[in-house]
C-alpha positions in Angstrom: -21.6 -111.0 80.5 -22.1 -113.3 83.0 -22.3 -113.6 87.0 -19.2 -114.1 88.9 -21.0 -117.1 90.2 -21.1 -118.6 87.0 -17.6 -117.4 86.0 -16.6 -119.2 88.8 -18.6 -122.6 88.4 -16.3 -122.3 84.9 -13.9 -123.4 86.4 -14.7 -126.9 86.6 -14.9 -127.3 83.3 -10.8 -126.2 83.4 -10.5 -129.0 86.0 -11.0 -131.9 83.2 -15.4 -131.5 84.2 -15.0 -132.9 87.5 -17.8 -130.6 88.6 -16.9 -131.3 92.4 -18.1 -129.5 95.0 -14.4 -128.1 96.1 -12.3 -126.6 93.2 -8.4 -128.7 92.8 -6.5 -125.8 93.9 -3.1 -127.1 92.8 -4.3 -128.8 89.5 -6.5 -125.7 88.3 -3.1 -123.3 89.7 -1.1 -125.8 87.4 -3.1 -125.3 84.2 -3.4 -121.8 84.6 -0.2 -121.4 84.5 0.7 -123.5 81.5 -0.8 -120.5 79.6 0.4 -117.5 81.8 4.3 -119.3 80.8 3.0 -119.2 77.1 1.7 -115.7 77.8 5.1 -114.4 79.3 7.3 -115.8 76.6 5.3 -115.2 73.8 4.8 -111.8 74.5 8.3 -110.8 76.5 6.0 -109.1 79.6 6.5 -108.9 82.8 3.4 -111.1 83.5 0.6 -112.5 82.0 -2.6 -113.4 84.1 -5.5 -115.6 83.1 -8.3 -114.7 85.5 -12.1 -116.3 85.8 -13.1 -113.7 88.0 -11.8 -112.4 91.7 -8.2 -112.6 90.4 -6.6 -111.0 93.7 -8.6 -114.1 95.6 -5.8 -116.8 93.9 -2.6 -115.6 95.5 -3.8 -114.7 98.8 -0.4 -112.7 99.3 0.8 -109.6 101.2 -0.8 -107.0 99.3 2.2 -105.1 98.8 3.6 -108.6 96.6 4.3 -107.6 93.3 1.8 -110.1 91.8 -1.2 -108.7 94.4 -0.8 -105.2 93.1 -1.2 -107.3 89.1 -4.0 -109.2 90.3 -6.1 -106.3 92.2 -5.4 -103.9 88.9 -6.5 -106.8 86.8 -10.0 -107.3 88.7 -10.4 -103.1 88.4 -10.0 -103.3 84.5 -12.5 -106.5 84.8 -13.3 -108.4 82.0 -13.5 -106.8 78.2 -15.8 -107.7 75.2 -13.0 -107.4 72.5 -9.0 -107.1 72.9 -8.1 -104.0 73.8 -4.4 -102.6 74.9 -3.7 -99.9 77.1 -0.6 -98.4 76.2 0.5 -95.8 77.9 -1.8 -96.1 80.4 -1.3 -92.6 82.0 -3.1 -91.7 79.2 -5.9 -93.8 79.8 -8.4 -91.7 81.7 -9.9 -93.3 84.8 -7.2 -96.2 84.8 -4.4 -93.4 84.8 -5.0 -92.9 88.4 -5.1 -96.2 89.8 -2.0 -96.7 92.5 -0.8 -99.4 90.2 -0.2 -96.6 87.4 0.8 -93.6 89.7 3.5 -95.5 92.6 6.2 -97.3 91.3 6.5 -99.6 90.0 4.5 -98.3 87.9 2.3 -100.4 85.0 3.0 -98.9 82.2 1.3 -101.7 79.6 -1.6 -103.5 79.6 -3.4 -105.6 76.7 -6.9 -108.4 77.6 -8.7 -110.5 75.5 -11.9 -112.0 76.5 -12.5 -116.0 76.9 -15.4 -117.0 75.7 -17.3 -120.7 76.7 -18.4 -123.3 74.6 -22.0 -120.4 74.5 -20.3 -117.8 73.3 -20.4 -116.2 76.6 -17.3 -113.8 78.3 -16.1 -116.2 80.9 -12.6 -115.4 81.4 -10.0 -113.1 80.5 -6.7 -112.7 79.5 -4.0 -110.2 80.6 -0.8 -108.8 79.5 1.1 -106.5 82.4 4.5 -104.2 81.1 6.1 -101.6 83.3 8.1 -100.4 79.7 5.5 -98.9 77.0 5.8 -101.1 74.3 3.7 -101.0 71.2 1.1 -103.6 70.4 0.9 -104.7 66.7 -1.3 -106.7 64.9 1.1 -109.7 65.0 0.6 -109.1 68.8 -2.7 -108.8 68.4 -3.0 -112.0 66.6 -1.1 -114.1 68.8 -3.2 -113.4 71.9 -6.2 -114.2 70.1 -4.7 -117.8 69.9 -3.7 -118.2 73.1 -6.9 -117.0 74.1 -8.4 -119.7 72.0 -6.2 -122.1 73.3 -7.6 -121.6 76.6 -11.6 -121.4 75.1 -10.9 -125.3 73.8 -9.4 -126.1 77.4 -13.1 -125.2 78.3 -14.5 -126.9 75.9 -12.9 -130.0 76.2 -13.7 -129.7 79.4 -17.6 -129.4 78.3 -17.4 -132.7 76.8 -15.4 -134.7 79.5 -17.9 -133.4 81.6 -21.1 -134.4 79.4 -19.2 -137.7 78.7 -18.8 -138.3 82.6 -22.3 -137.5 83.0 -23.2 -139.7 80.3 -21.5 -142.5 81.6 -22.7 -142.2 84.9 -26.7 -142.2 83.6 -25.9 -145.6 81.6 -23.9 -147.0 84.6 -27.3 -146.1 86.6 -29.9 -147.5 83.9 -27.7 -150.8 83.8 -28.2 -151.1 87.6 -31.5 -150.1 86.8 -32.4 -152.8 84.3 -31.1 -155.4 86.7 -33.3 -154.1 89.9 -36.3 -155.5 90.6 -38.9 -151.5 90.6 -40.9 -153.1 93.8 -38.7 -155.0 95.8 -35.4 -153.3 95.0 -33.4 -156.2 94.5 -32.4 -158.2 91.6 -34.3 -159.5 89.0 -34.8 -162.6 87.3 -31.7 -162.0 85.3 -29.8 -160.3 87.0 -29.6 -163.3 89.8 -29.4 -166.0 86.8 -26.5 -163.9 85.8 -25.3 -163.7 89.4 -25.5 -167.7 89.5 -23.6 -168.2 86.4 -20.3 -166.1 87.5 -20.5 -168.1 91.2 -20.8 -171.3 89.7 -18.3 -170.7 87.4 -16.6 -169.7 89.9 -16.6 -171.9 92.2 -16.0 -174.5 89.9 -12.6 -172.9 89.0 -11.7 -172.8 92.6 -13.1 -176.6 93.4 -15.8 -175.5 95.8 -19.8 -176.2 95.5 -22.3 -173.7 95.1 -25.9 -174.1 96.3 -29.1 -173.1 95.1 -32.8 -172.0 97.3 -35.7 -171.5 95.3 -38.0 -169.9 97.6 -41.7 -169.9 97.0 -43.9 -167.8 99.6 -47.0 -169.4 99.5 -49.6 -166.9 100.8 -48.5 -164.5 98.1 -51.1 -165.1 95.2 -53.8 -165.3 97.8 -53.0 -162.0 99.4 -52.8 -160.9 95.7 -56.0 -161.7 94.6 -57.8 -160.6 97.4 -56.1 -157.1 98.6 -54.4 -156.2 95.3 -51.2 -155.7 94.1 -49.4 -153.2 96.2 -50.8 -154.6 99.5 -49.1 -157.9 98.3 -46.0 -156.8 97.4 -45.4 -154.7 100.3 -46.3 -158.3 102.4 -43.4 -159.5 100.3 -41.3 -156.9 101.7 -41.5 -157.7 105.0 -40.8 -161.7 104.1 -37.2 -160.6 101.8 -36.4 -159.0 105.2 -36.3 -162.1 106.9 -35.0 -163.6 104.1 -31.9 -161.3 104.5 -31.1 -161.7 107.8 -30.3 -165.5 107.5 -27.8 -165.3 104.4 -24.4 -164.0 103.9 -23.2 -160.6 102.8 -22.0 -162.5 99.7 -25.1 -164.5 99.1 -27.4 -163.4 96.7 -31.1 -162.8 96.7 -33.0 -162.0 94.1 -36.8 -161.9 92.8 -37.1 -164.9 89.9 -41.0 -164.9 89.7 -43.7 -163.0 91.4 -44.2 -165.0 94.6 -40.5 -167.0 94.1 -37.0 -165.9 95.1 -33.9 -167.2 94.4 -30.6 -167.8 96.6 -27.6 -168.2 95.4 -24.9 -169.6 97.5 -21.5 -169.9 96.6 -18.7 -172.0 98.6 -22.1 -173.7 100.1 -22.5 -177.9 100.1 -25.8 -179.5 100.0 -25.6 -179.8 103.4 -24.9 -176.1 104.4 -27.4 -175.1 102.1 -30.2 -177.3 103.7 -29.0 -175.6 107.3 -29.1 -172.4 105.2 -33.2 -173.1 104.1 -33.6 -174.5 107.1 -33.1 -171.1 109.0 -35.2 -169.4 106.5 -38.1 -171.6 106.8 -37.9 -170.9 110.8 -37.4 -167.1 110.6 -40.7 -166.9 108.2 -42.9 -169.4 110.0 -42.1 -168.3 113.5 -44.2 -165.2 113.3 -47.3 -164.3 111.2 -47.5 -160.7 109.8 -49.9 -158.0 110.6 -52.1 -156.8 107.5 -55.2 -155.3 107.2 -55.2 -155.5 111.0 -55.2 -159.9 110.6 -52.3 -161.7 111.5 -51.1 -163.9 108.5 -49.1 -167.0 108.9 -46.4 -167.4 106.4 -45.1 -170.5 105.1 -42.5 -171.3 102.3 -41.7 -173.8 100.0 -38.3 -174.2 99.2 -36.4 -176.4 96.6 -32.2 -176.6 96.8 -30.1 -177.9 94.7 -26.6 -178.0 94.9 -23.5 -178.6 92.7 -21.7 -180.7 95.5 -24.6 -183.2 94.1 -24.5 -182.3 90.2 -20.8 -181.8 89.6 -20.4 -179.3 86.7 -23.7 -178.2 86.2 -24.7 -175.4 84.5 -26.1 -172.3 85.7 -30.0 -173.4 83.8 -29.6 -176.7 84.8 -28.7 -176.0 88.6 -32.3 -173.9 88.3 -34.1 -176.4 86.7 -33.2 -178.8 89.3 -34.2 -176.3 92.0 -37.7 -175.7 90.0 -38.5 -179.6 89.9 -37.3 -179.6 93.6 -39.3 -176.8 94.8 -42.6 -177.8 92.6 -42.7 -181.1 94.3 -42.3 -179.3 97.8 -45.4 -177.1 96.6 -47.1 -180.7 95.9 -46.9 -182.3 98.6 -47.6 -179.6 101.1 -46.7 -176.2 102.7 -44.1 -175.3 104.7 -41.8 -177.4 102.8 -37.8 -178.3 102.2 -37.0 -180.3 99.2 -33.1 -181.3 98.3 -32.7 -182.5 94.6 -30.7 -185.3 94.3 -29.8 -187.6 90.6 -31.1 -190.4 91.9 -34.6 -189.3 92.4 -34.8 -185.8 91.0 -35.4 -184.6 95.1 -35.8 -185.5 97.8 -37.0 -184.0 101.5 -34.8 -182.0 103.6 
């Protein structure tokens, strides 16, 4: 047998696995009864109760409700191992005095069946209430085991919708996973290529540009090689902040190489976009950062391009334009805004 606790927690697996934290009182009222109808009509009782445990605790009625007095003598039988029957139950020792058995009206029939779960192990029960004496054949017999069954593949259907929401939760959460940059918690490389290839498209549908920052921090490898990994990335921390605070909601950011980020702007121009880099290069620039105890100053190197200048670009090409872009930025010196253009490949900001 097991706890009532986990007779209870049971129950979830009758509410299709939702495993939430508060029980569906009107769906899991809904289903039970699906099987109490089957239970009355099948068998010609007076009523048939399908309880996980606490029984009396469903109806929450006047105790002196017919049902209430069905329910409490239900939870004092408690659940069985096997089917049994109880008929007549004056004769039935210690059950022969219970008030539901002595005062009218008085229960004069009573047949359980145990509900096993998907392990085999009692979680439920199955009861069949008479105030006639009535016999209980083997046909009867028979036909509660079904229902009883019926209600066991309830549970385990709900097992499996369970398992199967579970499931799809953990691949929902390794897909998100497998597009997250591990250090910097934001995208990755292809998760922001991706990204750029559903705005562009995009935007192209809808005759709008779409813009393009390739950001290089140019302290990073420096910081790298001299204080190590960890200290390094958590420097680049601190500059994505900044980073985050001068784009859109909409906009995204994401890591494309070590020490290079990229920006994807939809709706944006050329020009917005430059405005756009603009603001980054200030935010980063206007104060060093603190590490190690030195103050840092941060510069950037950042390449745009923009589809307001290449019109139907693709998504590789708009990136290759914003590599060349921000390489020649790099070249020429730091703290640098370079706009691609078809004329000359790029040109300053």
């Amino acid at each position: 047998m097991v706890t009532a606790l986990e007779q209870m927690s049971r129950l979830d697996l009758f509410l299709d696995g939702s495993n939430g934290s508060r029980i569906d009182t009107e769906k899991y009222q809904s289903k039970v009864a699906r099987y109490e109808r089957l239970g009355i009509r099948l068998f010609s009782v007076a009523n048939c109760l399908l309880s996980f445990g606490g029984l009396a605790e469903r109806f929450g009625r006047s105790e002196q409700s017919i049902v209430m007095r069905e329910a409490n003598f239900c939870d004092v039988l408690g659940f069985c191992e096997e089917i049994d029957a109880f008929d007549p139950l004056k004769s039935q020792g210690v059950w022969s005095q219970h008030s539901s058995v002595t005062s009218a009206p008085q229960i004069r029939f009573c047949a359980r069946h145990p509900v096993a779960d998907a392990n085999n192990q009692i979680v439920a029960c199955l009861y069949l209430i008479d105030y006639a004496e009535r016999e209980f054949d083997d046909e009867s017999r028979l036909l509660l085991a079904d229902l009883a069954m019926m209600v066991e593949r309830e549970l385990i259907m709900g097992l499996l919708r369970q398992q199967q929401n579970e499931m799809l939760k953990q691949i929902r959460q390794l897909k998100r996973d497998a597009l997250l940059d591990p250090v910097l918690g934001m995208w990755n490389r292809a998760a922001i290529t991706r990204s750029l290839s559903i705005e562009l498209e995009r935007c192209q549908k809808a005759e709008k540009p779409a813009s393009l920052l390739l950001i290089s921090v140019d302290q990073y490898r420096e910081i790298r090689e001299k204080y190590g990994v960890t200290v390094a990335d958590a420097f680049l921390l601190k500059v994505v902040s900044r980073m985050r605070s001068c784009i859109r909601p909409f906009d995204a950011l994401g890591r494309f190489e070590a020490d290079a980020f990229l920006v994807v702007l939809p709706g944006a121009s050329n020009l917005v976009s430059a405005a756009v880099a603009e603001r980054i290069r200030l935010s980063i620039v206007v104060r060093p950062e603190s590490l190690d105890e030195i103050s840092i100053a941060i510069s950037v190197c950042i390449g745009i391009a923009s589809s307001s200048l290449f019109p139907q670009v693709s998504a590789e090409s708009l990136i290759n334009h914003a590599e060349k872009a921000s390489a020649k930025a790099r070249a020429n010196e730091q703290n640098k805004i370079i706009q691609a253009t078809p004329e000359s490949g790029a040109s300053p900001s």
